[in-house]
mmCIF file of the N, C-alpha and C atoms, coordinates in Angstrom:
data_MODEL
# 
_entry.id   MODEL 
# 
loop_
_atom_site.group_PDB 
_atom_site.id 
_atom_site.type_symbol 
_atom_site.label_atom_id 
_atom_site.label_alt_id 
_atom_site.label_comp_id 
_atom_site.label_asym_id 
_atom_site.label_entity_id 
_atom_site.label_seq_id 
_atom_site.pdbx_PDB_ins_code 
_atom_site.Cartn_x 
_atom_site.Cartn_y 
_atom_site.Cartn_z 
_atom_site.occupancy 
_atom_site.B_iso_or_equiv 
_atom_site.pdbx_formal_charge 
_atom_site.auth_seq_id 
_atom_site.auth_comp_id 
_atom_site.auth_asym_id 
_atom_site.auth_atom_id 
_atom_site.pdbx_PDB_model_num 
ATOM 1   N N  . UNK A 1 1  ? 39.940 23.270  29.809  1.00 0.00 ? 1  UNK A N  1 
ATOM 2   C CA . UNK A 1 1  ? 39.052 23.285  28.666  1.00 0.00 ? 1  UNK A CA 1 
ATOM 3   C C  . UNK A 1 1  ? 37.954 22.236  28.884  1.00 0.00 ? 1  UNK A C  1 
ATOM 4   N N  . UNK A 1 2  ? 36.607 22.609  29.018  1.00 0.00 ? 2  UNK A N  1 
ATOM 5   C CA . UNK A 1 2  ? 35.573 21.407  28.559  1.00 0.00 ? 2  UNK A CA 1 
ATOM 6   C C  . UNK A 1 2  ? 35.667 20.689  27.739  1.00 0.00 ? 2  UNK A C  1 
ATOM 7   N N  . UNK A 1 3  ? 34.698 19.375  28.028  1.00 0.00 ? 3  UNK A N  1 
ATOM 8   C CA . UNK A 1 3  ? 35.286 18.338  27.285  1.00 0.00 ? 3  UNK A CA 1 
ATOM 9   C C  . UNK A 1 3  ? 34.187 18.824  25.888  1.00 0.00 ? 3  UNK A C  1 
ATOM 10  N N  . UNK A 1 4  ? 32.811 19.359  26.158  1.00 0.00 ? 4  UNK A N  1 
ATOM 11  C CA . UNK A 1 4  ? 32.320 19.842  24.483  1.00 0.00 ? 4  UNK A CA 1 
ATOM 12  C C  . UNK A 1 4  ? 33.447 21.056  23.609  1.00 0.00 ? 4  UNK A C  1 
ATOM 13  N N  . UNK A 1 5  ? 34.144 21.704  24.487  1.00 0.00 ? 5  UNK A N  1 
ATOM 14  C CA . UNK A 1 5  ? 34.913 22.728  23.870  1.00 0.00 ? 5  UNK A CA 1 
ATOM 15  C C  . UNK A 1 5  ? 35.732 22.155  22.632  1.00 0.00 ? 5  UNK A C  1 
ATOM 16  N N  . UNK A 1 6  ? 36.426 20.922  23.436  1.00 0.00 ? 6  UNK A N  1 
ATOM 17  C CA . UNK A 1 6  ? 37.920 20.567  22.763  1.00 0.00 ? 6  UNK A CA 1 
ATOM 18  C C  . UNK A 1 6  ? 36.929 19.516  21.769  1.00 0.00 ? 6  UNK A C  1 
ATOM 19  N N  . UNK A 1 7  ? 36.021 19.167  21.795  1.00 0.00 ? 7  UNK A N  1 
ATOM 20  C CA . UNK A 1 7  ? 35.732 17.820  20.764  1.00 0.00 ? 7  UNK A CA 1 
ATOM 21  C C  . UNK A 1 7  ? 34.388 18.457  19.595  1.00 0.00 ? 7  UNK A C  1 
ATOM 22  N N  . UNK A 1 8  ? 34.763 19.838  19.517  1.00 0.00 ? 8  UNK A N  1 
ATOM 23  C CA . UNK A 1 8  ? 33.718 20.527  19.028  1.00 0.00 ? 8  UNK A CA 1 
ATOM 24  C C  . UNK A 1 8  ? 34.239 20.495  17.200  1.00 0.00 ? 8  UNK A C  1 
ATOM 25  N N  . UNK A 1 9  ? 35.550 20.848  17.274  1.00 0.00 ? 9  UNK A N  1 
ATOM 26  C CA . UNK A 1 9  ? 36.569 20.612  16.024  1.00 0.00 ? 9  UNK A CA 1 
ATOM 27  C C  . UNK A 1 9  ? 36.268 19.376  15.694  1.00 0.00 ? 9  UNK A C  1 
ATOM 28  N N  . UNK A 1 10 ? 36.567 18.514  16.254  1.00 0.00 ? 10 UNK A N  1 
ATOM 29  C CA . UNK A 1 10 ? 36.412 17.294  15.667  1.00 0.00 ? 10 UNK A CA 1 
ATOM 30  C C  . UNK A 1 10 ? 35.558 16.290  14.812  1.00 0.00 ? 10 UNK A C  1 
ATOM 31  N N  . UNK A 1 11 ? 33.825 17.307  15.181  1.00 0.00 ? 11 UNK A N  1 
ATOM 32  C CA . UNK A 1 11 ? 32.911 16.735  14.450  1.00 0.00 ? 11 UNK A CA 1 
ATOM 33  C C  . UNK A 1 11 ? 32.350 17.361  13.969  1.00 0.00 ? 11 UNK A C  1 
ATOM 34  N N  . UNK A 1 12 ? 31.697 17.078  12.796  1.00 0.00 ? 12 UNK A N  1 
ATOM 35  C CA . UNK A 1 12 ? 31.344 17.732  11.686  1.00 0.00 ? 12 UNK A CA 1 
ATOM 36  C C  . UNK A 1 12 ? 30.041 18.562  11.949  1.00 0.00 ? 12 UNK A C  1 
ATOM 37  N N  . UNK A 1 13 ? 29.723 19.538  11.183  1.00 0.00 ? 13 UNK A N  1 
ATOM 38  C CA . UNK A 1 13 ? 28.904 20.654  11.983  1.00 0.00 ? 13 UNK A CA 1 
ATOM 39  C C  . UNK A 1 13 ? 27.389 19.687  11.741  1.00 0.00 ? 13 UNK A C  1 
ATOM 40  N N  . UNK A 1 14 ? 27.394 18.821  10.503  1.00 0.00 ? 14 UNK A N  1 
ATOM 41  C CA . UNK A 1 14 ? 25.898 18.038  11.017  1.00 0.00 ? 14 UNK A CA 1 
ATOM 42  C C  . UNK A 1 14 ? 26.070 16.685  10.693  1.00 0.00 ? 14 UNK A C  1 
ATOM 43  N N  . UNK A 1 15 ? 26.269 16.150  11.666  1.00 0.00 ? 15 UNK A N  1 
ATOM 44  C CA . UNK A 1 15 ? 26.609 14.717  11.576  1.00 0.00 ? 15 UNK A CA 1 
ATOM 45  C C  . UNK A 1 15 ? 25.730 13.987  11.278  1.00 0.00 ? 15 UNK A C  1 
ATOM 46  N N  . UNK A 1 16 ? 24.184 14.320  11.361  1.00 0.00 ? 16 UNK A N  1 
ATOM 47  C CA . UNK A 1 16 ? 23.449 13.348  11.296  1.00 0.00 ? 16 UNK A CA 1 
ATOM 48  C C  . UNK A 1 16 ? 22.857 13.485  9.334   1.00 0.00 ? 16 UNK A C  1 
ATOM 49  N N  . UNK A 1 17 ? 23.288 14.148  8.639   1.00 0.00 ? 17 UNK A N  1 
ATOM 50  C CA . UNK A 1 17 ? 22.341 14.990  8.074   1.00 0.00 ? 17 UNK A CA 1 
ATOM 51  C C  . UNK A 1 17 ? 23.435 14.163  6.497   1.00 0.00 ? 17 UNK A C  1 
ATOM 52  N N  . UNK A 1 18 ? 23.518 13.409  5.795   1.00 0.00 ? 18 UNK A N  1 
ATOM 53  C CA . UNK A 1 18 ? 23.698 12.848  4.783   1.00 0.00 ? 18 UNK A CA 1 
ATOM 54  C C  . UNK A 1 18 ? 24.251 12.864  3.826   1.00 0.00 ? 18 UNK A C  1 
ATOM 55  N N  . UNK A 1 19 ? 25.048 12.494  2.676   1.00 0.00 ? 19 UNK A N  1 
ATOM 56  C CA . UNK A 1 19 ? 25.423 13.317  1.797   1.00 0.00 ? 19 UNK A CA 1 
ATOM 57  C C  . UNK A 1 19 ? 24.035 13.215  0.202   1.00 0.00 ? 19 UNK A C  1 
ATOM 58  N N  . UNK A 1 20 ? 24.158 13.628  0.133   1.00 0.00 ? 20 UNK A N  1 
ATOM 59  C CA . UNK A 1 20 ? 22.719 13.516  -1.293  1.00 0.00 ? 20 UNK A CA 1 
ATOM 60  C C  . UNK A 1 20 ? 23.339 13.178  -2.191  1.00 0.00 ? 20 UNK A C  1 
ATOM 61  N N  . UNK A 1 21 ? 22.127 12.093  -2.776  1.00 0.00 ? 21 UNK A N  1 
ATOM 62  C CA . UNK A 1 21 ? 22.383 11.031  -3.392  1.00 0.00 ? 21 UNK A CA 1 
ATOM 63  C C  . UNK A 1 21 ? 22.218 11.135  -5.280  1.00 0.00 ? 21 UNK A C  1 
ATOM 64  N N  . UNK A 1 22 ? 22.571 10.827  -5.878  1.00 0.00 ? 22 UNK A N  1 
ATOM 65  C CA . UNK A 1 22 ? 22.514 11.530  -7.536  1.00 0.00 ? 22 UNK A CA 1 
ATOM 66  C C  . UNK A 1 22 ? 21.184 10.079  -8.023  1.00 0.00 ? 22 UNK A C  1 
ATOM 67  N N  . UNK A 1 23 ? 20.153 11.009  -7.384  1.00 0.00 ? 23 UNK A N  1 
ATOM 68  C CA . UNK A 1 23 ? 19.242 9.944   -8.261  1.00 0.00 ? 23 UNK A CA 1 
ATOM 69  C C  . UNK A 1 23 ? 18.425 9.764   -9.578  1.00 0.00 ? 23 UNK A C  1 
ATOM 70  N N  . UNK A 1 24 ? 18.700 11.110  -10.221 1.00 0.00 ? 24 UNK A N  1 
ATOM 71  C CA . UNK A 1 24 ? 18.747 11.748  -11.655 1.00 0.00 ? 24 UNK A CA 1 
ATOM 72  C C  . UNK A 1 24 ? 19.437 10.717  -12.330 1.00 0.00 ? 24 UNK A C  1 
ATOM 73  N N  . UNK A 1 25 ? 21.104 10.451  -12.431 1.00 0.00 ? 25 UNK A N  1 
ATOM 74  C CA . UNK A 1 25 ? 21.891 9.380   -12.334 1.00 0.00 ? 25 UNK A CA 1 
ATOM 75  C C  . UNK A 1 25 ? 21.498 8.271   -12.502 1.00 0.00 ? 25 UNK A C  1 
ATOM 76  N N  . UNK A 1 26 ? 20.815 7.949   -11.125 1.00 0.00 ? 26 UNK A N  1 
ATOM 77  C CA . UNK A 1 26 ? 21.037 6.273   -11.400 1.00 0.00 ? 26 UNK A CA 1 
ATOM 78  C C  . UNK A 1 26 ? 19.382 5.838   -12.041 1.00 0.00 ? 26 UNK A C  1 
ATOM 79  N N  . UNK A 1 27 ? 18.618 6.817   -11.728 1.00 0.00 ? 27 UNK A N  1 
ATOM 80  C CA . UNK A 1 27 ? 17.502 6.679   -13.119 1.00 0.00 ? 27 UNK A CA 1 
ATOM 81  C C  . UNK A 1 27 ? 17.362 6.385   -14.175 1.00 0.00 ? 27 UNK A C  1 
ATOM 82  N N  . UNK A 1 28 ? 18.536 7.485   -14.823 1.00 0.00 ? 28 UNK A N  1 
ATOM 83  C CA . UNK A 1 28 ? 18.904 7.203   -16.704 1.00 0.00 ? 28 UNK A CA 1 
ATOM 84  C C  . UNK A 1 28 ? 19.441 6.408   -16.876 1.00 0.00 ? 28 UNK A C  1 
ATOM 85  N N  . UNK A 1 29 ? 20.450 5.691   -16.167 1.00 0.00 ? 29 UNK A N  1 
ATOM 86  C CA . UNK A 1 29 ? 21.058 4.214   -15.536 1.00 0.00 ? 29 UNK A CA 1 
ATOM 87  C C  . UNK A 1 29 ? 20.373 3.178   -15.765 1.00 0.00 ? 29 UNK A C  1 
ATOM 88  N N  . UNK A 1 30 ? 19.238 3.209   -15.011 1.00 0.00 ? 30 UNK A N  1 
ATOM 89  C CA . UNK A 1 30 ? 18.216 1.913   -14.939 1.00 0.00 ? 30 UNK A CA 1 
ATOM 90  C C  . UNK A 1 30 ? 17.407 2.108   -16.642 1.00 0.00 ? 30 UNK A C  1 
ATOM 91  N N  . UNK A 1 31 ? 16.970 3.300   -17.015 1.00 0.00 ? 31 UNK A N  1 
ATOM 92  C CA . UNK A 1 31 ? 15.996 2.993   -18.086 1.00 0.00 ? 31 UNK A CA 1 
ATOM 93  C C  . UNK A 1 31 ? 16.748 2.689   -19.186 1.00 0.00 ? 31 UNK A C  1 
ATOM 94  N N  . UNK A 1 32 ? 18.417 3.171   -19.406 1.00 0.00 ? 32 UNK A N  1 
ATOM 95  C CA . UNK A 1 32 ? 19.299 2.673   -20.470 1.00 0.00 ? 32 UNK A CA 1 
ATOM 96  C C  . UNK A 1 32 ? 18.980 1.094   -20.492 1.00 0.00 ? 32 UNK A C  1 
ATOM 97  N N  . UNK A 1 33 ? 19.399 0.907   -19.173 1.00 0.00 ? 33 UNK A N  1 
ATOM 98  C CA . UNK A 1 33 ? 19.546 -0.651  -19.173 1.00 0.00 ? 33 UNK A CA 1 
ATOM 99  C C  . UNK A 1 33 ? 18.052 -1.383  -19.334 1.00 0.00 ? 33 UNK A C  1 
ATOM 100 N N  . UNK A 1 34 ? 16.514 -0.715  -19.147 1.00 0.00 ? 34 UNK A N  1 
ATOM 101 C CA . UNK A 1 34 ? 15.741 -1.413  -19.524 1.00 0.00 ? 34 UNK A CA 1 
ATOM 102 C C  . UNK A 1 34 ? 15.214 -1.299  -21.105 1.00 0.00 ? 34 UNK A C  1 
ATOM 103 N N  . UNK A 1 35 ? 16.208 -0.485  -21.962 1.00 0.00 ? 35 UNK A N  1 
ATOM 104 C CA . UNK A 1 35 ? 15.765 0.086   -23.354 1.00 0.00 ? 35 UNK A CA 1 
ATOM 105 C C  . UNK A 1 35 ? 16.699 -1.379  -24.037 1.00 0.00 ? 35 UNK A C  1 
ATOM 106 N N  . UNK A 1 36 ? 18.086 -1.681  -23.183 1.00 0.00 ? 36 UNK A N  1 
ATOM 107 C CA . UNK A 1 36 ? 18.851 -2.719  -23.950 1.00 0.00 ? 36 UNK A CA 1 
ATOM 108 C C  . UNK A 1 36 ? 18.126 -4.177  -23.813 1.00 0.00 ? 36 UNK A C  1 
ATOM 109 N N  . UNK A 1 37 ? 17.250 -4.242  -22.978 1.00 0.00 ? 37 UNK A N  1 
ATOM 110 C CA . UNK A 1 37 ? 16.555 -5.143  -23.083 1.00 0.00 ? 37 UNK A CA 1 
ATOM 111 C C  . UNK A 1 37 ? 15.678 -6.020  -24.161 1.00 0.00 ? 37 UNK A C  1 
ATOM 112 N N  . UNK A 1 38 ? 15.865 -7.539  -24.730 1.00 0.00 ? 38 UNK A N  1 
ATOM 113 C CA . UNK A 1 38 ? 14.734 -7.532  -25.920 1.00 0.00 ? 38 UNK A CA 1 
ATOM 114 C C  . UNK A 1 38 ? 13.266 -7.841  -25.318 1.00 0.00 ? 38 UNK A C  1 
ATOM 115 N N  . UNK A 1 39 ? 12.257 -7.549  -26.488 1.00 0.00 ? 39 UNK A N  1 
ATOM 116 C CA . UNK A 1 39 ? 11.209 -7.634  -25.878 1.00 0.00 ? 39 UNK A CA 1 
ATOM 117 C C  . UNK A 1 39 ? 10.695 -9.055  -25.498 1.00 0.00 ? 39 UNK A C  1 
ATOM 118 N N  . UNK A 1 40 ? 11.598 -9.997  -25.791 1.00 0.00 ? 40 UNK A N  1 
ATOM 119 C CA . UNK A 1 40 ? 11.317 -11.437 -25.019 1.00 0.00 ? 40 UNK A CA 1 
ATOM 120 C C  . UNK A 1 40 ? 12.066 -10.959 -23.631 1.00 0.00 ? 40 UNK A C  1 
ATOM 121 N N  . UNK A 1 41 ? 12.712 -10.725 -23.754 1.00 0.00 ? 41 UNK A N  1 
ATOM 122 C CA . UNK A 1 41 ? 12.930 -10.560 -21.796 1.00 0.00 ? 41 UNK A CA 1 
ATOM 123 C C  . UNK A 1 41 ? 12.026 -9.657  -21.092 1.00 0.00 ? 41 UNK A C  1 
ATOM 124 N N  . UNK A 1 42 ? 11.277 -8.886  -21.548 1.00 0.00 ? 42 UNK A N  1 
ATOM 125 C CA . UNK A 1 42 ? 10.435 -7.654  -20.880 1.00 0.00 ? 42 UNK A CA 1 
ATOM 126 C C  . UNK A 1 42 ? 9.401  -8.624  -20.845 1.00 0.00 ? 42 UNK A C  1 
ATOM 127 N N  . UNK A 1 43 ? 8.831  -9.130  -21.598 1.00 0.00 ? 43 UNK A N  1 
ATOM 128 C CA . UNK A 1 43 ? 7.028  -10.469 -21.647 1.00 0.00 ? 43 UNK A CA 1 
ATOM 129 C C  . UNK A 1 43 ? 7.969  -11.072 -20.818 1.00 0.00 ? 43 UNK A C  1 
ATOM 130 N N  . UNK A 1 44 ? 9.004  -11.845 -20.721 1.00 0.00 ? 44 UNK A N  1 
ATOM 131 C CA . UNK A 1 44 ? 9.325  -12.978 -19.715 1.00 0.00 ? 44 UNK A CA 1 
ATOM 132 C C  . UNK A 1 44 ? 9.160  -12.319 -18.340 1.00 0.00 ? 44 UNK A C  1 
ATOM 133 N N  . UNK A 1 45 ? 9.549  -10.967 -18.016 1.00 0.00 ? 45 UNK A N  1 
ATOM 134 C CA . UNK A 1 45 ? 9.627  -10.395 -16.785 1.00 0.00 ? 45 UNK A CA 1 
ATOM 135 C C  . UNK A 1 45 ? 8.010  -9.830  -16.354 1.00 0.00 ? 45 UNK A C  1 
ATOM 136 N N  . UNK A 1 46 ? 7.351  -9.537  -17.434 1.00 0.00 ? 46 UNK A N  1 
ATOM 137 C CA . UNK A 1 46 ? 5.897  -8.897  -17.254 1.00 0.00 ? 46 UNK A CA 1 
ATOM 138 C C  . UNK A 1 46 ? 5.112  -10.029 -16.983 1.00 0.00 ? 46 UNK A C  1 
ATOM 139 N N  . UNK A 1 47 ? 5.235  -11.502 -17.381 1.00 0.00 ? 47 UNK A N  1 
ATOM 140 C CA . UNK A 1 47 ? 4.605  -12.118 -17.349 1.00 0.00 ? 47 UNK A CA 1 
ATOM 141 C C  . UNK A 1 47 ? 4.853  -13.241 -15.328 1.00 0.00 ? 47 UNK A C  1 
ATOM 142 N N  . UNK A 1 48 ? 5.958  -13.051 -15.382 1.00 0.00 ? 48 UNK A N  1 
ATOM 143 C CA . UNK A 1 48 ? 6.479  -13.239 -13.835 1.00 0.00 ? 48 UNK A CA 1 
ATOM 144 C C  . UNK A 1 48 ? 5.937  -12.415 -12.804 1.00 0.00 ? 48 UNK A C  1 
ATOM 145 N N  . UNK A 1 49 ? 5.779  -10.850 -13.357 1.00 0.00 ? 49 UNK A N  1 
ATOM 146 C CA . UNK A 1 49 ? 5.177  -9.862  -12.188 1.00 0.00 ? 49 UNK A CA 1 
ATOM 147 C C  . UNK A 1 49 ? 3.916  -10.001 -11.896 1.00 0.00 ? 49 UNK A C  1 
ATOM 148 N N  . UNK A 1 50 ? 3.099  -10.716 -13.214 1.00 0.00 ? 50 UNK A N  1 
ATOM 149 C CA . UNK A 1 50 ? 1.722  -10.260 -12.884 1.00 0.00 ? 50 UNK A CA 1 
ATOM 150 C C  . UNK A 1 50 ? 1.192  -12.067 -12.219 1.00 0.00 ? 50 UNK A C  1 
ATOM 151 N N  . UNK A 1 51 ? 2.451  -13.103 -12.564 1.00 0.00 ? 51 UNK A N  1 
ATOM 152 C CA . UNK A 1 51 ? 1.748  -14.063 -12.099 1.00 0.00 ? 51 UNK A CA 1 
ATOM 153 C C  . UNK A 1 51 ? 1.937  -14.015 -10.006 1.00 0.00 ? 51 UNK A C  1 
ATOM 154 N N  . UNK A 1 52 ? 3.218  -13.466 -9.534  1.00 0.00 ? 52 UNK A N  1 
ATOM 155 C CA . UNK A 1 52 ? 3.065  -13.038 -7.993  1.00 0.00 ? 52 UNK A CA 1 
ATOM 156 C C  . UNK A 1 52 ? 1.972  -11.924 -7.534  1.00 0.00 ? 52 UNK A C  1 
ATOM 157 N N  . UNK A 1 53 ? 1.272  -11.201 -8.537  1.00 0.00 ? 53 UNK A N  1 
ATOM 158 C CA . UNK A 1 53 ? 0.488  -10.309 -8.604  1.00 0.00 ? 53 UNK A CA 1 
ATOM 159 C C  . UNK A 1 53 ? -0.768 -10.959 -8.077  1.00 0.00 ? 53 UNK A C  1 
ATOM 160 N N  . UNK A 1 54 ? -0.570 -12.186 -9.137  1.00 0.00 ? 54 UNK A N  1 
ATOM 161 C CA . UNK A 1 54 ? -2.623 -13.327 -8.782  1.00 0.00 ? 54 UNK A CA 1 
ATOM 162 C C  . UNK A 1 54 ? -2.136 -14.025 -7.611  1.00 0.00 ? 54 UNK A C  1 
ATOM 163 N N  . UNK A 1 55 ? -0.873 -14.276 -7.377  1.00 0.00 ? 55 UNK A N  1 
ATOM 164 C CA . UNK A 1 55 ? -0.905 -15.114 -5.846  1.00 0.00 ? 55 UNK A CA 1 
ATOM 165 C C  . UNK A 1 55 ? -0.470 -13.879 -4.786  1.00 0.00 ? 55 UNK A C  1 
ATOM 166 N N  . UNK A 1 56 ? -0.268 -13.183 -4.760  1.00 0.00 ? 56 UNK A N  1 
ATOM 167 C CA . UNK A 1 56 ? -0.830 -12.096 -3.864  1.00 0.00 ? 56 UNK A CA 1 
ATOM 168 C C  . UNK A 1 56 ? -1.930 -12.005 -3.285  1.00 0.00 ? 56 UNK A C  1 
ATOM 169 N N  . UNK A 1 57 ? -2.781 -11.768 -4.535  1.00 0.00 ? 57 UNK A N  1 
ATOM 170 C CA . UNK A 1 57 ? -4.099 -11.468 -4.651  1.00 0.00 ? 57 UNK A CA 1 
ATOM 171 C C  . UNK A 1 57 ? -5.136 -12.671 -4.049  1.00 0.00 ? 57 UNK A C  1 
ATOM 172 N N  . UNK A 1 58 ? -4.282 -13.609 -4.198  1.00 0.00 ? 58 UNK A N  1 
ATOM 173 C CA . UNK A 1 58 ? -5.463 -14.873 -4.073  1.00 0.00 ? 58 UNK A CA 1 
ATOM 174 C C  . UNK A 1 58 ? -4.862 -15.634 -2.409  1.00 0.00 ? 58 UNK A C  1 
ATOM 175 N N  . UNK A 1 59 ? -4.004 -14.820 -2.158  1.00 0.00 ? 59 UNK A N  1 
ATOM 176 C CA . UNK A 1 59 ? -3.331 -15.145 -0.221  1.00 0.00 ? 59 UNK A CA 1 
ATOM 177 C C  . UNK A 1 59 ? -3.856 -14.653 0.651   1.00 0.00 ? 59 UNK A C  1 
ATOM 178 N N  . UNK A 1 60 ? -3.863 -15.388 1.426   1.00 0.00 ? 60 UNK A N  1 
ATOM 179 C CA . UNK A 1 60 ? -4.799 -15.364 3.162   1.00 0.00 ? 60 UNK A CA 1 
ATOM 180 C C  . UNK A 1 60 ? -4.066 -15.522 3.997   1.00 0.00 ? 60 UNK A C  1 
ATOM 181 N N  . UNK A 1 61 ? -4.024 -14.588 4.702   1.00 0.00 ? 61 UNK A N  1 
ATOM 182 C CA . UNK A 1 61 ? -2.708 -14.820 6.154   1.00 0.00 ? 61 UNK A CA 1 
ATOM 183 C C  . UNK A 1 61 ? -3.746 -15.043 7.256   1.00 0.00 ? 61 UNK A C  1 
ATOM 184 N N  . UNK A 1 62 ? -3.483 -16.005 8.006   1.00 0.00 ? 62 UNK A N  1 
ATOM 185 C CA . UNK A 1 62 ? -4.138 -16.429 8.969   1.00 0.00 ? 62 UNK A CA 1 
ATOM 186 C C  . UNK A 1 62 ? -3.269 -16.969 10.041  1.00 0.00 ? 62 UNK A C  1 
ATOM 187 N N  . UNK A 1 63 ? -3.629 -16.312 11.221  1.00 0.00 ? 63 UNK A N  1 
ATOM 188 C CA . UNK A 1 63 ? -3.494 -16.291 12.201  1.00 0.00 ? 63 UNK A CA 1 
ATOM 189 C C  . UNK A 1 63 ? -3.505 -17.250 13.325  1.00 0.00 ? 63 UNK A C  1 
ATOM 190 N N  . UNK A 1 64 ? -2.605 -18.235 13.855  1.00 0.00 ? 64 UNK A N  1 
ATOM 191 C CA . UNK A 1 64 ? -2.742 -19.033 15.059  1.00 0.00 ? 64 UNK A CA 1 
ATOM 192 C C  . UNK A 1 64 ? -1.887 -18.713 15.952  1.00 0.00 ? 64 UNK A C  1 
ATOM 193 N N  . UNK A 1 65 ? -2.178 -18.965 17.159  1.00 0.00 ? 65 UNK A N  1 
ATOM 194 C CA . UNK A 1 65 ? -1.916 -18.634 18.010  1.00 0.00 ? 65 UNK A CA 1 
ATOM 195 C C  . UNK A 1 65 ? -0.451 -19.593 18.836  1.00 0.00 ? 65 UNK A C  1 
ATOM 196 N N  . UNK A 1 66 ? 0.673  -18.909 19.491  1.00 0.00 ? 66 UNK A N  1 
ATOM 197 C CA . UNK A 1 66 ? 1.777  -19.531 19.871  1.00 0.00 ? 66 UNK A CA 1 
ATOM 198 C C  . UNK A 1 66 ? 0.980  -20.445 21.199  1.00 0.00 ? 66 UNK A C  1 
ATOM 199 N N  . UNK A 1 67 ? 0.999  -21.531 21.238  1.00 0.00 ? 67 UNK A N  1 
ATOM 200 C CA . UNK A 1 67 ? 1.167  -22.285 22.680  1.00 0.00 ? 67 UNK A CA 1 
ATOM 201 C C  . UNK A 1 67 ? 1.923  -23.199 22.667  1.00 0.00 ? 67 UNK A C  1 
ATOM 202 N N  . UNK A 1 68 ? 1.992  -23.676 24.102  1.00 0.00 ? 68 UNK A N  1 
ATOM 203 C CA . UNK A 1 68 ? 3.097  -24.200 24.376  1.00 0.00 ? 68 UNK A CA 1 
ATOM 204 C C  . UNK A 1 68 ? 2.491  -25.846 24.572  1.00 0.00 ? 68 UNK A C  1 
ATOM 205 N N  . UNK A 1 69 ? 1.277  -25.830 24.380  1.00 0.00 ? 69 UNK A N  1 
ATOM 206 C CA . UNK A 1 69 ? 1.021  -27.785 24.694  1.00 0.00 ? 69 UNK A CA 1 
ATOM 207 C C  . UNK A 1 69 ? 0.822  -27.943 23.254  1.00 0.00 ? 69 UNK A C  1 
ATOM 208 N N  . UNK A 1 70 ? 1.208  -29.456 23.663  1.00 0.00 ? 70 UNK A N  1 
ATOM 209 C CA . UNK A 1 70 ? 1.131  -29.576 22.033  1.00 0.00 ? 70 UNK A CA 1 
ATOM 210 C C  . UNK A 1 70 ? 0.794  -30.682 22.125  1.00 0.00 ? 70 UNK A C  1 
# 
């Protein structure tokens, strides 16, 4: 018997291919839990997003170069 013959049983007809995920689920999940929220925690959290928002906005990545003298 070949060795694909005998190890053909053994694995699943699509191994690579996933099981699907219930994201309907964990949607109504998340918005329950952002409805139990009070609206001092939603301004505390809105007001956190938009302040990484201005330092985002206001960041400069700049570039130097690796050497080795120093």
């Amino acid at each position: 018997m070949l060795y694909n013959q005998k190890n053909d049983k053994d694995l699943p007809v699509n191994s690579l291919q996933e099981p699907e995920a219930d994201y309907g689920k964990e949607e109504m999940d998340r918005l329950k839990d952002a409805l139990r929220r009070s609206y001092t925690e939603r301004f505390l959290m809105a007001t956190r997003l938009y302040k990484v928002q201005q330092t985002m906005q206001r960041a400069k990545i700049t570039y130097k170069p690796y050497t080795l003298d120093k």
